[in-house]
C-alpha positions in Angstrom: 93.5 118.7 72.8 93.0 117.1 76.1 95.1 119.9 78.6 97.0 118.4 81.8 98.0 121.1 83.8 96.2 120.4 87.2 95.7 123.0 90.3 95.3 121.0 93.1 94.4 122.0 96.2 96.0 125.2 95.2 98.9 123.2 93.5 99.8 124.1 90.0 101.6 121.4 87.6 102.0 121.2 84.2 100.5 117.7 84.4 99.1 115.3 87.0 101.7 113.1 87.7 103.9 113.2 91.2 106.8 111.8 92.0 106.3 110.1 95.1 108.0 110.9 98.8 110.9 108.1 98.8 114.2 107.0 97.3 113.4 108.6 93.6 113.3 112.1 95.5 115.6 112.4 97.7 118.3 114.6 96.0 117.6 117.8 93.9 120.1 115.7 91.2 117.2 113.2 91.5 114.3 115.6 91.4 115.9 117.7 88.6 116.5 115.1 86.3 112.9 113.7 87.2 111.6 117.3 85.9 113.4 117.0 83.1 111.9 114.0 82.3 108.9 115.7 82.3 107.1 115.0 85.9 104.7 117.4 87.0 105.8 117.5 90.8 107.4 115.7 93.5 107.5 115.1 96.8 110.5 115.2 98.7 111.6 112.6 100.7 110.8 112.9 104.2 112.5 116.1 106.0 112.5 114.8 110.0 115.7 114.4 112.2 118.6 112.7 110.2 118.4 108.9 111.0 121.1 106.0 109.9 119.4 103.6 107.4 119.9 99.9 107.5 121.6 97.8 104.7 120.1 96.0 103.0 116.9 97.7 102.4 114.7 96.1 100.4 113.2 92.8 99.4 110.3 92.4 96.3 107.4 89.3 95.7 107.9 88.3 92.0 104.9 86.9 90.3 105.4 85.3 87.1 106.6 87.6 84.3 106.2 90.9 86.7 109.5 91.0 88.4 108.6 93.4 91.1 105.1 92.4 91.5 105.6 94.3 95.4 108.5 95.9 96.7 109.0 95.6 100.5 111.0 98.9 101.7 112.6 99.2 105.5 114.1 102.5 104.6 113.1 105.6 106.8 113.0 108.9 106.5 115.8 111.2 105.0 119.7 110.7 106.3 120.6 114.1 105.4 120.4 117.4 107.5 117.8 119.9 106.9 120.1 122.0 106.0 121.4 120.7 103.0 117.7 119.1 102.1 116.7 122.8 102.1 119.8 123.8 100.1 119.1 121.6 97.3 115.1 122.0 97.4 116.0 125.8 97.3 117.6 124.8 93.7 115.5 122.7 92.4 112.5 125.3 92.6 114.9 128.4 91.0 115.4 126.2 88.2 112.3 124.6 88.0 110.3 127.3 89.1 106.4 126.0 87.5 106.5 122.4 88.7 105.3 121.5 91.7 107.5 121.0 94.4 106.4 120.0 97.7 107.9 118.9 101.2 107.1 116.2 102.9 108.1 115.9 106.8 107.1 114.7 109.9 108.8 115.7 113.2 107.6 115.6 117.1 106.8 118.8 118.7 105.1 121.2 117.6 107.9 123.5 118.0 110.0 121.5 115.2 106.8 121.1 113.1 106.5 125.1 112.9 110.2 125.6 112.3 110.4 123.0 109.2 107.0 124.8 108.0 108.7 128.5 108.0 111.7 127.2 106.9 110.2 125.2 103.5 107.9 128.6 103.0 111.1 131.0 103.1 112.7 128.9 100.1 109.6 128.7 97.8 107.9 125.4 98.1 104.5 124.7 96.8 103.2 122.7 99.5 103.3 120.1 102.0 102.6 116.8 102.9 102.0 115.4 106.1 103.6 112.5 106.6 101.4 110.2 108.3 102.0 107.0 107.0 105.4 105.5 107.6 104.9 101.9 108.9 108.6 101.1 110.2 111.1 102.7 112.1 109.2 105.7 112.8 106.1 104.4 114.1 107.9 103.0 117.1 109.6 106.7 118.0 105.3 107.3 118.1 105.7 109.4 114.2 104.6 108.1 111.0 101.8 105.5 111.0 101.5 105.8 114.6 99.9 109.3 114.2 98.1 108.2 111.4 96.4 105.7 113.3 95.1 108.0 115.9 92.3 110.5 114.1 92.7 112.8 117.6 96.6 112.9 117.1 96.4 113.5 113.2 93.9 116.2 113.6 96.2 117.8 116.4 99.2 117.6 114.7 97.5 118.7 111.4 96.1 121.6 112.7 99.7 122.9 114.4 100.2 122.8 110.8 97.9 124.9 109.3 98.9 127.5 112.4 102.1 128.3 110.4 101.8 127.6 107.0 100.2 129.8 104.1 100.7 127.3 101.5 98.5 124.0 100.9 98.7 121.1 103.2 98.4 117.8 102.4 98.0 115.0 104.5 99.6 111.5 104.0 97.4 108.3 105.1 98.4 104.8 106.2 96.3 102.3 105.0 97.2 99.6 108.0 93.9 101.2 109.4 90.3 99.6 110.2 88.7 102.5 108.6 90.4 105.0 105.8 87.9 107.8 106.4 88.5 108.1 109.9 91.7 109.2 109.2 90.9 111.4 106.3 88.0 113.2 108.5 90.8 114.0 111.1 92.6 115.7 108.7 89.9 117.3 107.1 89.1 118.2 110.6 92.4 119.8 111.6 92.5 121.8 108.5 93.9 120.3 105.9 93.8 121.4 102.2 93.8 117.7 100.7 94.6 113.8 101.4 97.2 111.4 100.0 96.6 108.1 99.8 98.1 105.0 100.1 101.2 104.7 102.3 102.8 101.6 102.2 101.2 98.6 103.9 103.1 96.2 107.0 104.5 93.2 105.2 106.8 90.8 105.2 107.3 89.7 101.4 109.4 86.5 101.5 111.5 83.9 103.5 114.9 82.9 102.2 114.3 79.4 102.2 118.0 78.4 102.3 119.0 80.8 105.4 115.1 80.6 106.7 115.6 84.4 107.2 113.3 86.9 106.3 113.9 89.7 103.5 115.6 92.0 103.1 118.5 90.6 105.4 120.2 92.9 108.0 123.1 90.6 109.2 120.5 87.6 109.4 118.1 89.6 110.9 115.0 91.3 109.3 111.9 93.8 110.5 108.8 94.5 108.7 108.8 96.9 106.0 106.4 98.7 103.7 104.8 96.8 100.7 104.1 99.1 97.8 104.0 98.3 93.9 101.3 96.9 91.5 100.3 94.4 94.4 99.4 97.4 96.6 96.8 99.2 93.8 93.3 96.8 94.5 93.7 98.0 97.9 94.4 101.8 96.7 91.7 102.1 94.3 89.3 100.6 97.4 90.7 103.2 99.8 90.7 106.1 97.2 87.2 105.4 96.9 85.8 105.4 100.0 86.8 108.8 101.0 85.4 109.8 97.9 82.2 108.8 98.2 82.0 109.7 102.0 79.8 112.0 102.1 81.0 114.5 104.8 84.7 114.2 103.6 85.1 117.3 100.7 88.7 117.8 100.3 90.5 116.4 97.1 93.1 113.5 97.1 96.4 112.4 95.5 96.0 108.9 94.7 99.1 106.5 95.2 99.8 102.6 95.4 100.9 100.6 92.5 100.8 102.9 89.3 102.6 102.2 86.6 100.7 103.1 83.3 98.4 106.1 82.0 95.6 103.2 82.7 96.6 102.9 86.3 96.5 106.4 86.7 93.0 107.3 84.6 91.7 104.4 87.3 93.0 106.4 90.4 91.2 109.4 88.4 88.0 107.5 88.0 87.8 106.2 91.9 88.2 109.7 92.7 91.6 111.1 92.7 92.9 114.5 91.2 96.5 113.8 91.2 98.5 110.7 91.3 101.5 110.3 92.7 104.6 107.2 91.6 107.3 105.4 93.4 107.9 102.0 92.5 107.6 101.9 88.6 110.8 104.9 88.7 112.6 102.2 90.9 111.5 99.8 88.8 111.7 101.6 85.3 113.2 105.1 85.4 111.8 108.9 85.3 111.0 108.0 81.5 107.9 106.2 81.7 106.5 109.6 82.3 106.8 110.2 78.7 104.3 107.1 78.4 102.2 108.0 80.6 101.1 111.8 79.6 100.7 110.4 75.8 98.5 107.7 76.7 96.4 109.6 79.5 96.1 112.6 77.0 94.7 110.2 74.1 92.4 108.7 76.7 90.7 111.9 77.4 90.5 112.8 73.8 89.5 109.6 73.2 85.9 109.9 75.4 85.8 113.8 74.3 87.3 115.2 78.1 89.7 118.0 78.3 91.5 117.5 81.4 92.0 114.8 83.6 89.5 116.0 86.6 86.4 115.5 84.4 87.3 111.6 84.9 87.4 111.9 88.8 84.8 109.6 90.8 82.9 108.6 87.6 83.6 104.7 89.0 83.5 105.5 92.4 79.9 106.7 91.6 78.9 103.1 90.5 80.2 101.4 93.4 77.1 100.5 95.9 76.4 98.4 98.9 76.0 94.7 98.4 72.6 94.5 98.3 71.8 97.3 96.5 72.8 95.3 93.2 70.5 94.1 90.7 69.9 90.1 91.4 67.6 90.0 88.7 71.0 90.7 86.6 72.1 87.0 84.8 75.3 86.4 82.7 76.2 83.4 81.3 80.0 82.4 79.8 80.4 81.8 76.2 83.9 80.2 74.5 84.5 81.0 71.3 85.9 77.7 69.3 87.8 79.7 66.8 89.6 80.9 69.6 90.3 78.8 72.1 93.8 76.8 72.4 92.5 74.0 74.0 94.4 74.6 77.3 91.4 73.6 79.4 91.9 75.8 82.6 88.6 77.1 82.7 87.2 73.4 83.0 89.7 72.7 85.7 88.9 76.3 87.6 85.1 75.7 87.1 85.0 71.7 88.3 87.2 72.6 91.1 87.0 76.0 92.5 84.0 77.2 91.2 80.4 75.5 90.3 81.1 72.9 87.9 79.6 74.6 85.0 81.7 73.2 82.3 82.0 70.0 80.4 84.9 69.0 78.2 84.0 67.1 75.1 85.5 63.5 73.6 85.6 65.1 70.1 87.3 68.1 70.7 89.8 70.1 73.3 87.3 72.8 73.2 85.3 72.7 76.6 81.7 73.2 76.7 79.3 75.5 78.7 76.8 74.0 80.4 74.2 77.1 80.4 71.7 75.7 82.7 74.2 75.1 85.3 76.3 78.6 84.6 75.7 81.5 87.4 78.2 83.9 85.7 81.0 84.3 88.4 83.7 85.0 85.9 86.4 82.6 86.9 86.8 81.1 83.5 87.1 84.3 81.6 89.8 85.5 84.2 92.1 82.3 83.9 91.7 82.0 80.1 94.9 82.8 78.7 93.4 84.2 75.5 92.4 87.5 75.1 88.3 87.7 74.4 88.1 83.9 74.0 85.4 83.4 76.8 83.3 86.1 77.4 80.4 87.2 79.4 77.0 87.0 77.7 73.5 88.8 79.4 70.6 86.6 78.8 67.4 86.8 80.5 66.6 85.9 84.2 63.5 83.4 83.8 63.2 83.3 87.6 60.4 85.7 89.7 62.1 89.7 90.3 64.5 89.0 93.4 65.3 92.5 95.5 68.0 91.5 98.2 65.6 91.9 101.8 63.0 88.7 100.3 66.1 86.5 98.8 65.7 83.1 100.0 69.4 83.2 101.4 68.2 86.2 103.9 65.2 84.5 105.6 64.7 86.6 108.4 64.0 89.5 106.1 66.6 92.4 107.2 65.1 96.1 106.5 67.2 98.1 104.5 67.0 100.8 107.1 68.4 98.2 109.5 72.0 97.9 106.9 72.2 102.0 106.9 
């Protein structure tokens, strides 16, 4: 039986998955009920100075059948005092005492950082997380993001930090950054224990084409916010990765952005993470998909003979490699299968127009026709096909001379390799 309970970074849970610092945690009623539900940990919402929130707060992109394809949040920080944050926290953990509560924050000076620190320690937190990532509201008062964004400043700041506290540290990253594992050095640098990752990303999800106001609507007035939700996880998984694979970074990561499933999660795990952390599926769904989640990640391991979730961590990260470091030599060709196929005809109408014309439709039938010879194996029409397993991707030789990337006809002035490292 697959087992878990996770330590990470000195953490102990009963299983991997986090609630996420933001409106599902912001109450011990909330967090309680959430660990009744069967969450490993959480992470409280933000403990800073109480600020007034805006109403309305948030505004989503719907795609299709996914209602909240990306949620767009203005909301800041806690509202509440620290006072009666730390009262309820204080609860939580006495009845709760073996899952994994940890405080998130993020204050000014380092005066207020060291009091908050001493303060979560003397009620029996777990941890804490940095919180380094807020894009609105707070990065304009020089907090969130906007120490984030600064490796010098998140290295400072981390390391006033780790002058206090005596239990793990995490820090929180904001992915509206040129490069993730700057950030993730500076905090590595300034002492941290481990990394979360993503924060939410600057966005503006929609215009009210009526009123030709953004959303959400303050009064007729609107701000960027943070996007999070399944839109958000392409660019997690990327992120996740890459300060995985660097190869001075060492510490281990929470993985966040857009996970709703056991399969969302087991991909976070495979790109490199060791705990995941959820927001917008509980806003979405409620604390019960939990249950969904432990079951399927559990068979999954099973499944592939692992007994806990870390012996999936960076397995696909591992694979990833620079551009031309893949095999050219490598040649796939599409395959429909007649038996199959509805006779829709998107593939022939994504290949003739947006890709390279490799399919032919036929007078005789509604089934479309590959044209091999022509075929360079992008994909496309397997990905628009609306039918499970009716086009797939079949390896056949590659006829043409052995191709390595520095002598490919498209790269005529011949680029070393040592020149790309």
């Amino acid at each position: 039986m697959a087992d878990l309970s996770i330590n990470f970074a000195g953490i102990k849970a009963p299983n991997p998955f986090w609630l996420a610092s933001a409106p599902p945690t912001n109450t011990g009623y909330q967090v309680q009920n959430a660990f009744r539900a069967g969450w490993g940990g959480a992470v409280w919402k933000t403990l800073g100075q109480p600020i007034v929130n805006v109403s309305s707060r948030y505004g989503a992109m719907n795609y299709k059948n996914h209602r909240i394809a990306g949620l767009n949040n203005i909301e800041l920080i806690t509202d509440r005092s620290l006072e009666e944050n730390l009262s309820e926290m204080k609860e939580v953990k006495r009845n709760f005492p073996n899952h994994a509560l940890i405080a998130s924050m993020m204050w000014e000076t380092r005066e207020e950082w060291h009091d908050c620190i001493k303060r979560c320690e003397d009620i029996g937190v777990d941890g804490f997380e940095l919180n380094f990532g807020c894009p609105h509201g707070m990065c304009e008062r020089g907090m969130g993001s906007a120490v984030g964004q600064n490796p010098d400043v998140a290295e400072r700041i981390t390391a006033w930090v780790k002058e206090v506290a005596t239990k793990p540290v995490i820090v929180k990253l904001t992915p509206n950054i040129t490069d993730i594992t700057a950030a993730g050095l500076a905090a590595q640098r300034g002492g941290a224990d481990a990394v979360s990752l993503i924060n939410t990303i600057n966005s503006v999800t929609n215009i009210n084409l009526q009123t030709m106001s953004p959303s959400p609507s303050v009064d007729g007035l609107s701000t960027h916010g943070g996007y999070c939700g399944p839109a958000v996880k392409p660019i997690a998984l990327n992120m996740v990765s890459e300060l995985y694979n660097h190869p001075e970074f060492k510490l281990p990561i929470s993985g966040i952005g857009g996970i709703e499933t056991w399969g969302d999660a087991a991909e976070f795990f495979l790109m490199g993470a060791s705990a995941v952390q959820v927001c917008t599926a509980v806003m979405h769904y409620g604390y019960r998909i939990v249950d969904e989640m432990k079951t399927g990640l559990s068979d999954y391991l099973e499944q592939n003979g692992m007994k806990a979730p870390t012996e999936l961590t960076g397995i696909a990260a591992r694979k990833l490699r620079r551009w031309e470091q893949l095999d050219l030599n490598y040649k796939i060709i599409a395959h429909i299968d007649p038996e199959k196929c509805i006779g829709c005809q998107l593939c022939y109408i994504a290949c003739e127009d947006g890709a390279h014309q490799s399919i032919a439709l036929q007078s005789h039938t509604r089934v479309p026709k590959i044209k091999e010879e022509h075929c360079v194996g992008c994909n496309l029409c397997s990905l628009v096909c609306p039918v499970d397993q009716c086009i797939t991707m079949v390896q056949i030789p590659n006829e043409a001379g052995r191709l390595t990337w520095p002598e490919h006809p498209a790269n005529p002035n011949r680029v070393s390799h040592s020149a790309l490292t």
